[in-house]
C-alpha positions in Angstrom: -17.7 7.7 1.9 -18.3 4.2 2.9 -20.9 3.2 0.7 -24.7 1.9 1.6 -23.9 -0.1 4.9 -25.3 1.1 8.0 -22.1 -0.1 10.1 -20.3 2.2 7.9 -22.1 5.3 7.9 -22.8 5.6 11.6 -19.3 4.3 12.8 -17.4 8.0 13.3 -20.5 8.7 16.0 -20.2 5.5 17.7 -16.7 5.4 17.9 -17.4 8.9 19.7 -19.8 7.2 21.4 -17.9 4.9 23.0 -14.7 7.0 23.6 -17.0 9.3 26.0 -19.0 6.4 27.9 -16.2 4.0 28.2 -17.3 1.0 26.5 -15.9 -1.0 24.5 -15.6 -4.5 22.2 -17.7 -4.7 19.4 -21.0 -3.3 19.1 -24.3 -5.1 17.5 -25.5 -8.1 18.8 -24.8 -11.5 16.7 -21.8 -8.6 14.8 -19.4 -11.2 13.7 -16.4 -12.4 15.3 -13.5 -11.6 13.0 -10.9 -13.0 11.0 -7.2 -13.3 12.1 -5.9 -11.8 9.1 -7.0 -8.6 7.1 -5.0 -7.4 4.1 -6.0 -3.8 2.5 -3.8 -2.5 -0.3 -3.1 -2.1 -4.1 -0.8 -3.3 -6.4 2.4 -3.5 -4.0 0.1 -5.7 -1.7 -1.5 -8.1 -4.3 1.3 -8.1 -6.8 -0.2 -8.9 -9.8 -2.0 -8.1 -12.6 -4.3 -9.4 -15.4 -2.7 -7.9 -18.8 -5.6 -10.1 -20.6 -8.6 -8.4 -18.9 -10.5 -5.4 -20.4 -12.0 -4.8 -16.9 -10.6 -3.9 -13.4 -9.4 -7.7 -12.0 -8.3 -7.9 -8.5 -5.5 -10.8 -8.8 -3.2 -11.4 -6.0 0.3 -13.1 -6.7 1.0 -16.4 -5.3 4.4 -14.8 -3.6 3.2 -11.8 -3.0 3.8 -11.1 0.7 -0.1 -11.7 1.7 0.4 -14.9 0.3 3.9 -15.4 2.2 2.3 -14.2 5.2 -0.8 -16.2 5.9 1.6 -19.2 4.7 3.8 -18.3 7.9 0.4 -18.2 10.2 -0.3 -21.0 9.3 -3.8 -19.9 7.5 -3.3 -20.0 3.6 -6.4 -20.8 1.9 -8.8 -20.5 4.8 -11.6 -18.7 5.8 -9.3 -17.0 8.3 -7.8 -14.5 5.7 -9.7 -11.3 4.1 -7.9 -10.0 1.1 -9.2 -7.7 -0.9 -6.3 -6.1 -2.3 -6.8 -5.0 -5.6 -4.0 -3.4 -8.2 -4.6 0.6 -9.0 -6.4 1.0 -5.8 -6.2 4.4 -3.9 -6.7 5.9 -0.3 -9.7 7.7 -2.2 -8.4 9.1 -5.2 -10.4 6.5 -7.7 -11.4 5.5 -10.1 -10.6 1.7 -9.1 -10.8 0.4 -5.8 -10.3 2.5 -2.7 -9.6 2.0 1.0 -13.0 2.6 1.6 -14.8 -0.1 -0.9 -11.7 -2.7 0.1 -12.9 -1.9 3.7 -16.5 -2.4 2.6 -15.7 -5.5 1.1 -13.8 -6.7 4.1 -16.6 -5.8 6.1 -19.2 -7.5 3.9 -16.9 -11.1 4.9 -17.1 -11.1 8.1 -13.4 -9.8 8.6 -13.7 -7.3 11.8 -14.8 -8.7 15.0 -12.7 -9.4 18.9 -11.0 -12.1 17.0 -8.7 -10.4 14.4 -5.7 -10.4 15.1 -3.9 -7.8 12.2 -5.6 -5.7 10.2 -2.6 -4.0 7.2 -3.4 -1.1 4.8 -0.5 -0.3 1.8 -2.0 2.8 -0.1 -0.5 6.1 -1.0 1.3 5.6 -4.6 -2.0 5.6 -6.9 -3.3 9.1 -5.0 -3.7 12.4 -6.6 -1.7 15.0 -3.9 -1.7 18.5 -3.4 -3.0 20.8 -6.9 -2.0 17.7 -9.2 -4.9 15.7 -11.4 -2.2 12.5 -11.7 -0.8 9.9 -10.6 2.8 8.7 -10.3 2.1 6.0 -13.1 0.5 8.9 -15.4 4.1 10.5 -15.0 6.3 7.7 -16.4 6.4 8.8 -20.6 6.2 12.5 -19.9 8.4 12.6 -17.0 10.5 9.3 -15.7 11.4 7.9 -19.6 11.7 11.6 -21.0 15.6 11.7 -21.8 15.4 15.1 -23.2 13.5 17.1 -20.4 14.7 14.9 -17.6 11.8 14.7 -14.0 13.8 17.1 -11.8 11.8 19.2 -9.5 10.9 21.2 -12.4 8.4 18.7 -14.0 6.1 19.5 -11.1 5.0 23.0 -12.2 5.2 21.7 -15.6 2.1 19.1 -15.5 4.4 16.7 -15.9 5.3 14.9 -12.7 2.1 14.6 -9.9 2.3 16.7 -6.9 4.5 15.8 -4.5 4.6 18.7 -2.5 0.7 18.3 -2.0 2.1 14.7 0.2 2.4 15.0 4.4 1.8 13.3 6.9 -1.5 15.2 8.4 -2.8 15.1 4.9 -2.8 11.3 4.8 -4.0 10.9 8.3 -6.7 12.2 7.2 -7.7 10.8 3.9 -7.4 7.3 6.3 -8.4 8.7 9.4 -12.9 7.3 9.0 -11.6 4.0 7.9 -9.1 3.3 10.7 -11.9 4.8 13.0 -14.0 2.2 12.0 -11.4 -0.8 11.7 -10.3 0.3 15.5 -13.9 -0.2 17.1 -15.2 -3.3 15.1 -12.0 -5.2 16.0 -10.8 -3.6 18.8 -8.1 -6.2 19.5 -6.2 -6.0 16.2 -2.9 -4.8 15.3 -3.5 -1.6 12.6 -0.1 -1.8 10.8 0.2 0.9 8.0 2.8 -0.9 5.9 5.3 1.0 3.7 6.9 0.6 0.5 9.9 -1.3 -0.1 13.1 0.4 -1.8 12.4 1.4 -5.5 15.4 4.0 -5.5 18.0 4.8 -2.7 16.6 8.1 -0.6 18.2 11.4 -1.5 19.7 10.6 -4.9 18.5 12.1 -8.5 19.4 8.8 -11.0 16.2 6.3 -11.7 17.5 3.1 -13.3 15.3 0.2 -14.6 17.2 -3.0 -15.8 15.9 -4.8 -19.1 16.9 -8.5 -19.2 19.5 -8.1 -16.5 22.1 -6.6 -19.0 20.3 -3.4 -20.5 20.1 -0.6 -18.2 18.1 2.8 -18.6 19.6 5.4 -16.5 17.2 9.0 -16.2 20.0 10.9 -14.7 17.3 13.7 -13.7 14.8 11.7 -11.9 15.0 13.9 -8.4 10.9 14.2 -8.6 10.5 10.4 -9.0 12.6 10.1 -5.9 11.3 13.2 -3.7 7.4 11.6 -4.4 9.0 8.3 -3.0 10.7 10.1 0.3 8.1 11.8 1.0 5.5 9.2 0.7 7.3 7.2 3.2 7.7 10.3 5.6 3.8 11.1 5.4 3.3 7.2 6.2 5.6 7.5 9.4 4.0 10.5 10.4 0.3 9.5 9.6 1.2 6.1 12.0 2.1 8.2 14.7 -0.7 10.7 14.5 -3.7 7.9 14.5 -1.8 5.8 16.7 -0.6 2.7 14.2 2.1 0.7 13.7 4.1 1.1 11.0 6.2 -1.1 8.8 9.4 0.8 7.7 9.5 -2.0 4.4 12.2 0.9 2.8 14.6 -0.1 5.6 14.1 -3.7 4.8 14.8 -3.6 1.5 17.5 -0.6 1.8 20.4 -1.7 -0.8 18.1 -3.8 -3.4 16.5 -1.4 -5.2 16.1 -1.6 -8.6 19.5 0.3 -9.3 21.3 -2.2 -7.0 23.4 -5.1 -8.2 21.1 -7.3 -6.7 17.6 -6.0 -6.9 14.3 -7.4 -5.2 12.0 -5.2 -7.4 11.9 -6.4 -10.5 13.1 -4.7 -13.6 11.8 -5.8 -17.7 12.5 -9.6 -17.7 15.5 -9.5 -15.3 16.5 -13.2 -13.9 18.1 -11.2 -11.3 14.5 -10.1 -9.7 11.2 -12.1 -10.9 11.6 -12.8 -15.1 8.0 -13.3 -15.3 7.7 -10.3 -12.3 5.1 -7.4 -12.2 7.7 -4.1 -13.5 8.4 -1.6 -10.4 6.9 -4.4 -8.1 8.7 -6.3 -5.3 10.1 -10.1 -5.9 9.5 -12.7 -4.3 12.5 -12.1 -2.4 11.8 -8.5 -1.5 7.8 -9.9 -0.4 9.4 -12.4 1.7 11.6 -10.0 3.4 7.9 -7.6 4.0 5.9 -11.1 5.0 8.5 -12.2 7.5 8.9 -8.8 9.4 5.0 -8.5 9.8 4.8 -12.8 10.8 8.1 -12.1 13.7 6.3 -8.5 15.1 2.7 -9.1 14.5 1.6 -12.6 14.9 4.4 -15.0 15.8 
């Protein structure tokens, strides 16, 4: 799963190793001593994207809450901050970057040792779950903009909507389980926070609205799927927190009441002044990041 390094591939049986003889800190001599800030996640961690680019870029937004964050702890632009977010990237579902290879890549720059301090992982919307060969972003023409045969629960069985009912919380514990293993023993004093995703749509209801140029709405009336995937992504995030042990930032809470069908939305819409006009579609604002960046800074590492 975790590639060609050693540290990787032997760190389920040390970390059993260690549980059963009682030691702990870090294990290899001259292993390296950590940074204070670790960021693992896709597109609603970097928030950005390269429309130019024929190949898979790994931009990160200047607002985007990493960027908000490591401004607060006073470490923007140092060495103290491992980022290697990436937009599309999956727990393991591929083909782009995974929690494993961003883990890998961490690894590779020194980022787990005693000294790191918070260690945050944002996956879970790019995944194939349960029987389904999609994602939620393969749904959106046949399912979220399809006026005519709506995305209720229906669209499911259909092929047209990915499986939500394949999405718990045991099953994402353990499509995260080897990496947190690993994270946990190489910096055994870090906060693991499992951050969730902000507001998109209000929990519970069936309309999915998306706002072009702050005056031009689209309204799927029939968009219970869209929101069932998003509740029940969040519950399996909750739940997967408590199982391994994590922390867990409830970001839906945060941002409860500025979604993007709200009068005053911190995800932004098509070229909506009310969000970010130049914004990543579907993604938070600056605003809504700020909001995600100053709850981790005042729990985490003030």
């Amino acid at each position: 799963m975790f590639g060609n390094s050693g540290r990787w591939l032997c760190a389920a049986a040390v970390a059993v190793a260690a549980s059963m003889t009682g030691a702990g800190g870090a294990g290899a001599d001259n292993a390296p001593e950590g940074k204070e800030l670790v960021i693992l996640g896709d597109s609603f961690t970097a928030n950005a994207w390269d429309f130019l680019s024929t190949e898979l870029e790994c931009v990160h937004g200047t607002t985007a809450w990493p960027a908000q964050l490591s401004g607060l702890m006073g470490i923007q632009g140092t060495d103290q901050v491992v980022n290697p977010s990436c937009p599309g990237a999956s727990i393991d579902s591929g083909p782009g970057y995974t929690l494993a290879l961003e883990a890998r890549d961490a690894d590779k720059a020194g980022a787990f040792g005693p000294r790191t301090k918070l260690v945050t992982l944002q996956f879970g919307f790019n995944d194939h779950w349960g029987n389904s060969d999609q994602t939620l972003w393969d749904s959106l023409r046949e399912c979220i903009f399809n006026l005519v045969d709506g995305c209720g629960p229906e669209a499911v069985a259909q092929g047209r909507m990915t499986d939500y009912t394949g999405v718990s919380g045991p099953a994402y514990a353990a499509r995260i389980r080897n990496a947190v293993t690993y994270i946990r023993y190489y910096a055994p004093n870090a906060r693991i926070v499992l951050v969730g995703y902000p507001e998109l749509f209000p929990s519970g209801q069936d309309t999915v609205c998306l706002n072009f140029f702050g005056a031009i709405p689209f309204i799927q009336p029939r968009g219970r799927a869209v929101i069932e995937y998003f509740d029940r992504i969040d519950q399996a995030q909750r739940e997967a927190a408590q199982e391994l042990k994590l922390d867990y930032l409830d970001a839906r809470t945060l941002t409860a009441g500025h979604g993007l069908c709200s009068a005053q939305p911190w995800m932004n819409g098509v070229f909506d002044p009310r969000a970010d006009i130049n914004g990543l579609l579907f993604h938070p604002s600056t605003v809504g990041d700020r909001v995600v960046a100053n709850a981790l800074y005042d729990r985490y590492t003030r």
